[in-house]
N, C-alpha and C positions, 0 to 999 in steps of 0.2 A: 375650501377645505384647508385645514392648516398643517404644516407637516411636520411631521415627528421633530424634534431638536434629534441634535447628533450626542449629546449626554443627556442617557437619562440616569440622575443620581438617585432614586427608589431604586431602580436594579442595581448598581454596584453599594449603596446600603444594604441593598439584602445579602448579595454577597459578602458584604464582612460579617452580618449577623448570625447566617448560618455556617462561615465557615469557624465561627469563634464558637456555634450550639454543637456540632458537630462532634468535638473529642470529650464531651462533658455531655454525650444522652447517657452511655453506659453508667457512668456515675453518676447520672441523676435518678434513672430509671433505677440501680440497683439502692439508693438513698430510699427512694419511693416504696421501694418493694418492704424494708426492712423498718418504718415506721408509718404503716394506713393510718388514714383520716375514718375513723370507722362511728363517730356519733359526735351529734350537734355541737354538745360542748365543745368538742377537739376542734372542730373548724370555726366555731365562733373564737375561740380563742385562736386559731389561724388567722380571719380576719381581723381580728382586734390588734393581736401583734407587727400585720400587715401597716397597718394603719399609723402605729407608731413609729415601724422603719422606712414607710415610704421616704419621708424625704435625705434621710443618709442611704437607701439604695439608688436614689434619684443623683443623688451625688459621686455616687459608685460608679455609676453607667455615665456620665458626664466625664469624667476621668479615664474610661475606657474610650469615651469618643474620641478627644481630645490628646489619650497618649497612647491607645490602644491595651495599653496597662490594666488588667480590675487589682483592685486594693485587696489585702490579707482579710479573711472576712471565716467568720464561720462554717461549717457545712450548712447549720440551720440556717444563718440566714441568706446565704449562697443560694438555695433553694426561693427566697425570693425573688432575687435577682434574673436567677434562672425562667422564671414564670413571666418575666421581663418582656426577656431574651424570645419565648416563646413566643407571648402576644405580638410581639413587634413583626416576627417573621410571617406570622398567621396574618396579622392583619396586614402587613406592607403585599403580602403575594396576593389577601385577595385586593386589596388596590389594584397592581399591577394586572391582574385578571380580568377587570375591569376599563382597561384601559388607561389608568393614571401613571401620569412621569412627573418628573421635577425638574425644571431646572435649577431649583437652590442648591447651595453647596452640602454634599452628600453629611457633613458633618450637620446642618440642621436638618435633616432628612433622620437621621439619627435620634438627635434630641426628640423630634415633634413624636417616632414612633417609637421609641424608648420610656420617655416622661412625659408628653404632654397629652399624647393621647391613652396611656397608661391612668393619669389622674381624671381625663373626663370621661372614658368609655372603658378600657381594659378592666380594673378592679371591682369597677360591678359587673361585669361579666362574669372575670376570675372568681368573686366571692358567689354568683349567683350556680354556677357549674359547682363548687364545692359541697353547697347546699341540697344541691338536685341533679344528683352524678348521673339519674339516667337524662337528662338535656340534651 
């Protein structure tokens, strides 16, 4: 049996992830309350414009890893980023849940649950849940 590594960089990733979701749910949730997603059109046009800002939000969150900094950004599109911010912790905790560590440097532990796996698994999910709110 192999034994635990003494860093594992998924937990203190997660740690900076939630502690950076943490002062921004109240204004995300009260952003949310004050314009619903309430028919198809609205959220295909949410995916669509998703789509076009992936890679400058991709860039966003690369610059938050890297200086801790997020860039001057919209509300609206701050709201994607935030949806980021989400997937990353939802999916790194259930990793973690699962039994997964890392020992790669917490800053690509970042990237890979930020944008890499935000482009091959998170966004069709995110779009798929937009679609089919009871999911």
């Amino acid at each position: 049996m192999r034994a635990m590594p003494s860093a594992d960089n998924l937990q203190h990733a997660l740690e900076r992830l939630r502690a950076t979701l943490r002062p921004a749910v109240p204004l995300a949730v009260k952003s949310r309350q004050k314009s619903p997603i309430r028919n198809r059109e609205l959220i295909s046009a949410k995916i669509a414009k998703e789509s076009v800002l992936r890679g400058p939000i991709s860039e966003s969150l690369r610059e938050w890893v890297n200086s801790g900094c997020l860039p001057k950004m919209s509300k609206e599109d701050a709201l994607f980023l935030w949806d980021r911010f989400l997937h990353a912790s939802a999916f790194g905790g259930w990793l973690q849940k699962g039994g997964f560590y890392s020992e790669r440097p917490e800053s690509d532990v970042l990237i890979w649950l930020l944008i890499e796996s935000w482009d091959q698994v998170g966004c069709v999910n995110w779009a798929y849940e937009l679609l089919n709110p009871q999911y």
